[in-house]
C-alpha positions in Angstrom: 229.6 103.8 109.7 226.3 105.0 107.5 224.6 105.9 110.9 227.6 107.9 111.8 227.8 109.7 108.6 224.0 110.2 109.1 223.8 111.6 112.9 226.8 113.7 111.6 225.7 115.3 108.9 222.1 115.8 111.1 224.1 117.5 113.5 225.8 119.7 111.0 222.2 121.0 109.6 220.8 121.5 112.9 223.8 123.6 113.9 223.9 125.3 110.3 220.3 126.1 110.9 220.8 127.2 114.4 223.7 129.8 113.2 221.4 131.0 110.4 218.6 131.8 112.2 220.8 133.7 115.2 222.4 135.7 112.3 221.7 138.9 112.0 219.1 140.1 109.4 221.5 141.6 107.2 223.5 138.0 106.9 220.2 136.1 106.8 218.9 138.6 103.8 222.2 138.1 101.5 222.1 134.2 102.5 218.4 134.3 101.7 218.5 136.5 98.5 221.6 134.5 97.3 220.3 131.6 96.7 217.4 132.9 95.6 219.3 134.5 92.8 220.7 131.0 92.2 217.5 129.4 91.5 216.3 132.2 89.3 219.1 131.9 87.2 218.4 128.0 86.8 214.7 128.2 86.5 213.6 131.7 85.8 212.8 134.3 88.4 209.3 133.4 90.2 206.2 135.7 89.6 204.7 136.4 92.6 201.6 133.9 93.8 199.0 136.9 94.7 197.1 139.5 92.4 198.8 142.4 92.9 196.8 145.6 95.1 195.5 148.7 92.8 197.8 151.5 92.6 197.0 155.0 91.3 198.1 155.4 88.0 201.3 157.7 89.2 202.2 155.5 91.3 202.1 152.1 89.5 204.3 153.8 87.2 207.1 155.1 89.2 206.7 151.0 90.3 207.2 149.7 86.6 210.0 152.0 86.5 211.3 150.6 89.8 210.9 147.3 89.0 212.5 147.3 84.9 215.7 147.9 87.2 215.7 144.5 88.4 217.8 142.1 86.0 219.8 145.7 84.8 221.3 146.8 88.2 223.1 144.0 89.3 225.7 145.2 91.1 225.4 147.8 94.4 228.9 150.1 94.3 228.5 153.1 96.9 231.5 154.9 94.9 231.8 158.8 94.4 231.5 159.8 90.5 231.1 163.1 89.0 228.2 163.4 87.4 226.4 165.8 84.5 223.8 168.1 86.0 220.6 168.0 85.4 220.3 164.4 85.3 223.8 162.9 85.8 223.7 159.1 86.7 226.1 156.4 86.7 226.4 153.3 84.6 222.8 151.8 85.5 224.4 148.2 85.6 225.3 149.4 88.9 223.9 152.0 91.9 223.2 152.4 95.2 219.6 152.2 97.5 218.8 155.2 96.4 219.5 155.2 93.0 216.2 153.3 92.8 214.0 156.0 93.5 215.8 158.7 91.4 215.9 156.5 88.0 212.3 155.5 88.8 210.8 159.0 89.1 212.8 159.7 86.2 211.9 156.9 84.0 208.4 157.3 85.1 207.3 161.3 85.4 210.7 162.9 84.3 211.5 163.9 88.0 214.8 164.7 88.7 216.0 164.4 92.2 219.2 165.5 91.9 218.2 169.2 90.2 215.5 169.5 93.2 217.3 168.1 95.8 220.6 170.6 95.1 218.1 173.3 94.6 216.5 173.2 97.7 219.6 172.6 99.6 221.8 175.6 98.0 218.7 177.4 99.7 218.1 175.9 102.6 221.6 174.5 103.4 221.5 174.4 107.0 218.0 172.6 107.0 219.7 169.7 105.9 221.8 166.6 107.9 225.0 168.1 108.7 227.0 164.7 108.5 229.2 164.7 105.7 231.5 167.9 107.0 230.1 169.9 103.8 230.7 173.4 104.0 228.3 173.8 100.8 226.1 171.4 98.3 227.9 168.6 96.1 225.2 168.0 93.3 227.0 164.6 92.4 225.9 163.4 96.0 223.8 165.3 97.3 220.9 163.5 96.1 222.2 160.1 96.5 222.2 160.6 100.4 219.7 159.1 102.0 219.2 161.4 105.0 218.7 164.1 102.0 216.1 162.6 100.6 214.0 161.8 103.8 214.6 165.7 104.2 213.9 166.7 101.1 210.6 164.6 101.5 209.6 166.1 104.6 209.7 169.4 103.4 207.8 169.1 100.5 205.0 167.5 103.0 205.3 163.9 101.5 206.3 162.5 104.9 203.6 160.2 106.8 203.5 158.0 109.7 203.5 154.2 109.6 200.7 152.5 109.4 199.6 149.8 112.7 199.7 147.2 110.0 202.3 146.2 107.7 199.8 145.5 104.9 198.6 149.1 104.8 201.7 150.5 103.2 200.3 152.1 99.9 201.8 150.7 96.3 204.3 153.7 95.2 205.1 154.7 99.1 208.8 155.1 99.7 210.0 153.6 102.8 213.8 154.2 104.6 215.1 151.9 107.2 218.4 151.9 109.2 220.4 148.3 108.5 223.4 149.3 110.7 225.2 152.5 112.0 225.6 154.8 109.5 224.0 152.5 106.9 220.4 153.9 105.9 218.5 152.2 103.3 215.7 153.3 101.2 213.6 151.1 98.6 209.6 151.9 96.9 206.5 149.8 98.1 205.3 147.2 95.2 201.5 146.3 94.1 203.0 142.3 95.4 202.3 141.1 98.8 204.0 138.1 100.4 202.1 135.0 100.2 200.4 135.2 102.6 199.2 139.1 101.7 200.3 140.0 105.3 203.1 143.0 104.0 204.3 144.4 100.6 207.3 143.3 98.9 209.9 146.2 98.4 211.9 147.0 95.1 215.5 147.9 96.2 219.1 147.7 96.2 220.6 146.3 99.6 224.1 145.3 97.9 222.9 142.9 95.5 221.5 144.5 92.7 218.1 145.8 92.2 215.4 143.3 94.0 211.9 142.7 94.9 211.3 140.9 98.2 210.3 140.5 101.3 212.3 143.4 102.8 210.1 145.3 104.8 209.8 144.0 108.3 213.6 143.0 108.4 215.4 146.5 109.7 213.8 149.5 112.0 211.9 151.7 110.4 212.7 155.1 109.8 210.8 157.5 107.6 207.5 156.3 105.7 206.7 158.8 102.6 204.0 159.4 99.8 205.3 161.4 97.2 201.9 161.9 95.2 200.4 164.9 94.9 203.5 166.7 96.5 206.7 166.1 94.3 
């Protein structure tokens, strides 16, 4: 009877193990990060094992500014809200990818994508994604968009190509993937490397709350961008 119990519950790991690692990345990443989240909350959150890499000193602060997110947005909620302008924002216990990068530059260098974003776009409306079936700018979500953003980035001249090697991302670079259809992602490159220094760790929100891990290689890249000297 104990040997059956064992070659069963052997067969149920392999087979667990076998599902998880055919999943895609976006159900291996929540799986991942969810119990990583459970064994923060029991032991404290783990400070990474490498010295971080130097950052200028612009960008290491739009990364502190990143990073004091973590712990505060806990919740990802893709909703539309009226906001103030300038500087409207939702309740930060809660945001979406790219609500990241427009507290940070806030926080950090009192940036504020939204007012430059809607700007450029009442100006330049047509030079911007036509996906939404917007007949003019919406400064509550204009901002929030991530197609706007890589836009926005491009034509200020921040946009770059990615590097051969995954290490060679810069601390304070701002990277945008595509998870699914219709699903782009956006998060800023940490002064952390994995453990073995091979790539970056990213500070982001994927649906879980504000994080930094091991995001980078997991999605197709689609936009790589420096914003210093340029926003």
């Amino acid at each position: 009877m104990t040997r059956t119990l064992l070659y069963t519950a052997a067969l149920l790991l392999a087979l667990g193990a076998a599902a998880f690692f055919a999943a895609p990345n976006e159900v291996r990443y929540f799986v991942t990060t969810g119990l990583d989240s459970v064994r923060d909350a029991a032991l404290g959150p783990r400070l990474p094992e490498r010295d971080p890499r130097p950052a200028t000193d612009w960008s290491q602060s739009l990364i502190d500014s990143a990073r004091t997110q973590i712990g505060v947005t806990t919740t990802y909620d893709p909703a539309y809200v009226g906001l103030s302008y300038p500087m409207g924002d939702i309740d930060r216990r809660k945001g979406v990818c790219t609500d990241v990068i427009i507290r940070a530059l806030r926080d950090s260098h009192q940036i504020d994508l939204q007012e430059r974003v809607h700007c450029d776009i009442a100006a330049n409306f047509a030079r911007y994604p036509d996906l939404w079936g917007l007949t003019k700018p919406d400064r509550n979500i204009d901002h929030r968009r991530v197609p706007n953003l890589r836009r926005y980035f491009e034509r200020i001249g921040a946009d770059l190509a990615p590097p051969t090697l995954q290490s060679d991302f810069q601390p304070g670079d701002v990277v945008t993937w595509m998870i699914s259809a219709g699903r782009p992602h956006i998060g800023v490159v940490s002064e952390f490397t994995t453990r073995d220094g091979a790539r970056p760790l990213i500070i982001h929100n994927a649906g879980l709350g504000t994080r930094m891990d091991d995001f980078l290689p997991l999605y197709t890249l689609t936009g790589h961008y420096r914003l210093e000297p340029h926003i």
